[in-house]
KOLLO-65177 format. One record per residue: residue number from 1; residue in one letter; x negated, y negated, z negated of N, C-alpha, C, CB in turn. Coordinates in steps of 0.1 Angstrom, whole numbers, plus 5000, padded with zeros to 4 digits. Glycine has a CB too. Example, Ala and Ser with C-alpha at 12.3 -4.5 7.8 and 13.67 -1.06 7.14 Angstrom:
! residues 2
(1 "A" (4868 5057 4922) (4877 5045 4922) (4868 5033 4922) (4887 5045 4910))
(2 "S" (4872 5022 4929) (4863 5011 4929) (4871 5000 4921) (4859 5006 4943))
! end
This chain:
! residues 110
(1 "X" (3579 5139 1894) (3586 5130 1885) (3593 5138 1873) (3597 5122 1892))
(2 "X" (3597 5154 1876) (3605 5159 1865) (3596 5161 1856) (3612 5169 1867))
(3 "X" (3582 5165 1862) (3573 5172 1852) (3570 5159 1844) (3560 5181 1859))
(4 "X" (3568 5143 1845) (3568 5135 1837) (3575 5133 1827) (3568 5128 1842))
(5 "X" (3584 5132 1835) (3594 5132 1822) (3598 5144 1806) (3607 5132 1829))
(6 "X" (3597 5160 1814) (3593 5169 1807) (3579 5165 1796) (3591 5180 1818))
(7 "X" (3568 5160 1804) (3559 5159 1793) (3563 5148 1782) (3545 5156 1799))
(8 "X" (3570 5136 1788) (3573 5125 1774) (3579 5128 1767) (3578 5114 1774))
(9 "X" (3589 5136 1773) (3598 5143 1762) (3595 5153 1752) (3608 5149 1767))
(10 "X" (3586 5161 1757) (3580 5168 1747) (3569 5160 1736) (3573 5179 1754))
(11 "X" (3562 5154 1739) (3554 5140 1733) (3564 5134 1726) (3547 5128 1743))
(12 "X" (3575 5131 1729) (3582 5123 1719) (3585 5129 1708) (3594 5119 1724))
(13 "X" (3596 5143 1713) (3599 5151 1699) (3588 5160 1689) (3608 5161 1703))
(14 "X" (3572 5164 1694) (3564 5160 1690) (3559 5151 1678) (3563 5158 1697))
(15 "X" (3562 5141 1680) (3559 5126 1676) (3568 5123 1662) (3564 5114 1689))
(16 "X" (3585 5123 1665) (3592 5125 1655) (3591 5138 1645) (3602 5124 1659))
(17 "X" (3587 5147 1646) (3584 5162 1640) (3575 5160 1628) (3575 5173 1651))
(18 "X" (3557 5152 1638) (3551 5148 1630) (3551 5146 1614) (3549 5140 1634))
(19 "X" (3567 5134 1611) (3565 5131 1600) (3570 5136 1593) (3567 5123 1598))
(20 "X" (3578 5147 1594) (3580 5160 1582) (3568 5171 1579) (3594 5172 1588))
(21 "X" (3562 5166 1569) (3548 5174 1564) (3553 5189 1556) (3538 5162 1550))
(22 "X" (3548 5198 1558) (3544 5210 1552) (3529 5208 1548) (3547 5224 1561))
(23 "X" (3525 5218 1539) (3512 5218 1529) (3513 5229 1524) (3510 5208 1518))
(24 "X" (3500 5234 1520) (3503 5249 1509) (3484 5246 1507) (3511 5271 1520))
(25 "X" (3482 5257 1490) (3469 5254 1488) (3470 5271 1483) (3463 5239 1478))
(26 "X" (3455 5277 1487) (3449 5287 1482) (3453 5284 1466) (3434 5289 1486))
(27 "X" (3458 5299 1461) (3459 5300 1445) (3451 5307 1440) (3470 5305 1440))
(28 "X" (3446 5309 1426) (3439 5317 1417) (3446 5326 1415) (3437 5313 1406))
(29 "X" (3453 5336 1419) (3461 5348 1419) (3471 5348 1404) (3449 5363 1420))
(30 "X" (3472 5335 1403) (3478 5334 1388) (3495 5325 1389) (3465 5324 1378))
(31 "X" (3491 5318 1387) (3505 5304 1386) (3498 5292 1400) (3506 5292 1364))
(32 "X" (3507 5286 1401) (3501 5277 1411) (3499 5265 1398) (3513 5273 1427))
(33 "X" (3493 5253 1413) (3493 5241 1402) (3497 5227 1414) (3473 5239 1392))
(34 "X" (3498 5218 1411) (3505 5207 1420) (3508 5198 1418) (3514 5208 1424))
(35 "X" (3499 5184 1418) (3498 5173 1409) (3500 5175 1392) (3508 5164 1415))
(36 "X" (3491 5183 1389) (3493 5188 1376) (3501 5191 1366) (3488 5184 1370))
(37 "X" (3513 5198 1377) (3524 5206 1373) (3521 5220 1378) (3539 5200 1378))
(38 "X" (3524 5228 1369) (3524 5242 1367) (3529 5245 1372) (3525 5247 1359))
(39 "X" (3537 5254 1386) (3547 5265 1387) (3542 5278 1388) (3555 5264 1398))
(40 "X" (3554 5289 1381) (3552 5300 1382) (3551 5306 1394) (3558 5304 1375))
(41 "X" (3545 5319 1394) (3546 5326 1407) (3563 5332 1411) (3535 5341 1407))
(42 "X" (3564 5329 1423) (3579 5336 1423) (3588 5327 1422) (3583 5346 1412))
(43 "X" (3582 5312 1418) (3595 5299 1416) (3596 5289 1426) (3591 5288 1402))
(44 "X" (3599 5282 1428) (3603 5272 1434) (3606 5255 1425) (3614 5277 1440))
(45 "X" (3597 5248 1428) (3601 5231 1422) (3607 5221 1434) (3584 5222 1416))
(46 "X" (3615 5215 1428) (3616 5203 1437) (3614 5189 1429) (3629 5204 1444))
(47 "X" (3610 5181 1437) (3604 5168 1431) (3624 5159 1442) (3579 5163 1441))
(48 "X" (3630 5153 1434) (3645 5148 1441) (3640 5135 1435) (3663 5155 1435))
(49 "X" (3628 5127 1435) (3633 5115 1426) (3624 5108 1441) (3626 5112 1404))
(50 "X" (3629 5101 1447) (3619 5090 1461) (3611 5080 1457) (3627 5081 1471))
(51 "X" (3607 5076 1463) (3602 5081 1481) (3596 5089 1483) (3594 5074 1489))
(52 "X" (3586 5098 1474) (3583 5107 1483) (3591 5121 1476) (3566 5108 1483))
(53 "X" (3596 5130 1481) (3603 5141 1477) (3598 5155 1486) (3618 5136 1480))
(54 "X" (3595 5164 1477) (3593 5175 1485) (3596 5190 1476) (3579 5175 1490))
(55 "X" (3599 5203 1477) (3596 5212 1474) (3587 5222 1476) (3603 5214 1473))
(56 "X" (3581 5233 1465) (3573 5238 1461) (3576 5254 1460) (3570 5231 1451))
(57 "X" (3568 5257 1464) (3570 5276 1461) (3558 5280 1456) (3572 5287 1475))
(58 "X" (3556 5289 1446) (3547 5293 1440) (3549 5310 1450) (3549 5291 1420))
(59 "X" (3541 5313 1455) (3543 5328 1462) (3541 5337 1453) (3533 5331 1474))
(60 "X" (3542 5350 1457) (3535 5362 1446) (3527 5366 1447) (3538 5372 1444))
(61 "X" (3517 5357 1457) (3504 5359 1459) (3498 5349 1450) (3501 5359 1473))
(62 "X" (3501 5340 1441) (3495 5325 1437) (3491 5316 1446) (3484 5326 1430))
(63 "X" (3495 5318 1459) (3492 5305 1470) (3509 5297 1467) (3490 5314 1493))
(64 "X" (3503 5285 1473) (3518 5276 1468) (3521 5268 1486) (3513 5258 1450))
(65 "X" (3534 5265 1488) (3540 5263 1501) (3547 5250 1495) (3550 5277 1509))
(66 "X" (3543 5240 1500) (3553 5229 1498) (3557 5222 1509) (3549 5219 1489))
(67 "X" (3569 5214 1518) (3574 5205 1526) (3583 5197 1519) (3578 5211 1536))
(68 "X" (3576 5183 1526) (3586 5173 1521) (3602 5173 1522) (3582 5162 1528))
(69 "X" (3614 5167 1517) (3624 5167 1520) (3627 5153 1518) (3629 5176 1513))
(70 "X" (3643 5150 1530) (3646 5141 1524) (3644 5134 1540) (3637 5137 1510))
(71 "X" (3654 5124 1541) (3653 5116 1555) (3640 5101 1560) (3670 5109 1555))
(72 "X" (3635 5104 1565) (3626 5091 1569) (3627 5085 1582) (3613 5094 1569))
(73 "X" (3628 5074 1581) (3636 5063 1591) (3628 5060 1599) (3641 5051 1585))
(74 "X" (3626 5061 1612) (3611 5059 1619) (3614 5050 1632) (3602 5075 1624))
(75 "X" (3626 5047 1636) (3625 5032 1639) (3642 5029 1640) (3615 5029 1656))
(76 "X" (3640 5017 1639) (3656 5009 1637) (3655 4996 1641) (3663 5007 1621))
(77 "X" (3668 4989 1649) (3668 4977 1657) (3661 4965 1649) (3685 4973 1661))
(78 "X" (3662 4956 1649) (3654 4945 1643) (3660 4939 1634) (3651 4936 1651))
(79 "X" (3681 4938 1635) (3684 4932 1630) (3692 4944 1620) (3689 4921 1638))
(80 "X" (3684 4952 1618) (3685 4961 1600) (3673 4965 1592) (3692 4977 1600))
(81 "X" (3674 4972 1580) (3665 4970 1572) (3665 4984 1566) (3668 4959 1563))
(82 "X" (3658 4993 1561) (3657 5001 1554) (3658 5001 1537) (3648 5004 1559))
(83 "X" (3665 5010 1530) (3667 5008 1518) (3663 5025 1513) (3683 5002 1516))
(84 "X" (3661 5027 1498) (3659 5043 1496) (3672 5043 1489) (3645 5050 1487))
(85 "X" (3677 5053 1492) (3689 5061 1483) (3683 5075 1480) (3705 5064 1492))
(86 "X" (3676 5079 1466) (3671 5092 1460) (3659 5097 1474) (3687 5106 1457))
(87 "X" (3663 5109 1478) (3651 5113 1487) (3654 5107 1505) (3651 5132 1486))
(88 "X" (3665 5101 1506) (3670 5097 1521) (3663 5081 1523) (3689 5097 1523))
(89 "X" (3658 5077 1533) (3661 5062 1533) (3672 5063 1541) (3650 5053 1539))
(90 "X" (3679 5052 1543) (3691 5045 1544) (3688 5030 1555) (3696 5041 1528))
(91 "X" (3696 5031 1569) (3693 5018 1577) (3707 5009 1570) (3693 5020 1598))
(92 "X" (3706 4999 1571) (3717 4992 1564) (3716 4977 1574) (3714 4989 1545))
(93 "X" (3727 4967 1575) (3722 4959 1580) (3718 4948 1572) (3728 4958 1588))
(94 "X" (3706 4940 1579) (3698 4926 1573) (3708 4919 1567) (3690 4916 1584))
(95 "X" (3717 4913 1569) (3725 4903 1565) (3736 4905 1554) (3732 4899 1576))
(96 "X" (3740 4916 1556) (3747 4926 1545) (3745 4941 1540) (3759 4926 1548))
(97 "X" (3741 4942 1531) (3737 4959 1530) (3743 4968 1527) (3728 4963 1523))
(98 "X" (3755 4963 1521) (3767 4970 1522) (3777 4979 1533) (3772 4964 1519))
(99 "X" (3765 4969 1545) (3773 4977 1561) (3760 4987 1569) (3779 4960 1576))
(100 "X" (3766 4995 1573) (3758 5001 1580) (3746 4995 1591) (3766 5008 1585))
(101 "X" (3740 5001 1597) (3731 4994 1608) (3739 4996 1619) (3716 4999 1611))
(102 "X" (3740 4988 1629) (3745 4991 1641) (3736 4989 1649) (3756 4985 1645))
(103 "X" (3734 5000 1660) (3721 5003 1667) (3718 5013 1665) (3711 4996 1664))
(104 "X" (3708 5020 1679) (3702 5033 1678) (3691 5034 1664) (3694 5036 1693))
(105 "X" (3688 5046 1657) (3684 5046 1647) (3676 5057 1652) (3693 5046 1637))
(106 "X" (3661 5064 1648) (3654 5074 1647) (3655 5078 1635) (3643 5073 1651))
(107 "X" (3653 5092 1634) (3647 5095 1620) (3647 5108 1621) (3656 5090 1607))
(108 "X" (3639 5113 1609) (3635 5124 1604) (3635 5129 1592) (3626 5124 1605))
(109 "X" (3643 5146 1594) (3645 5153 1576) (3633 5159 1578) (3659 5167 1571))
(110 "X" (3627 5157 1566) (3617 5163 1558) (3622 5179 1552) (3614 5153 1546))
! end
């Protein structure tokens, strides 16, 4: 039975991990490039405007390293709602969104 539980648990946190993406692409030994923005080698971009939000490294090799940032909400009780605030979503509740969610919340930093 422990070893069950050991395995869901690892499957679970697993599972939530999932949705914080890293990415990187072979470079031309030059500048990187990244939805057809240019960074220099040696820089760093960040994209802060949501939903999707991530930053960027141009290496000194011309390979580029990017992971998302920013909180994603991956499950919440029934009776709240998700909202974006910049790169975080936000649980709030259905009836008023001015109040928090009450209830267990999941989520994930990017």
């Amino acid at each position: 039975m422990k070893c069950v539980i050991l395995v869901v648990s690892i499957l679970f946190v697993l599972y939530v991990y999932s949705d914080a993406a890293c990415w990187g692409a072979t470079g031309n030994g030059r500048d990187c490039e990244y939805n057809g923005s240019i960074i220099a080698r040696n820089t760093t971009y960040e994209n802060t405007t949501g939903p999707k939000c991530y930053t960027c490294s141009c290496l000194s090799t011309g390979d580029l390293d990017c992971c998302d940032i920013g909180t994603v909400i991956i499950e919440l009780p029934d009776t709240c709602k998700i909202i974006q605030e910049g790169c975080d979503q936000v649980a709030v509740s259905e009836v008023d969104e001015s109040q928090p969610c009450e209830g267990p919340i999941s989520a994930v930093e990017g």
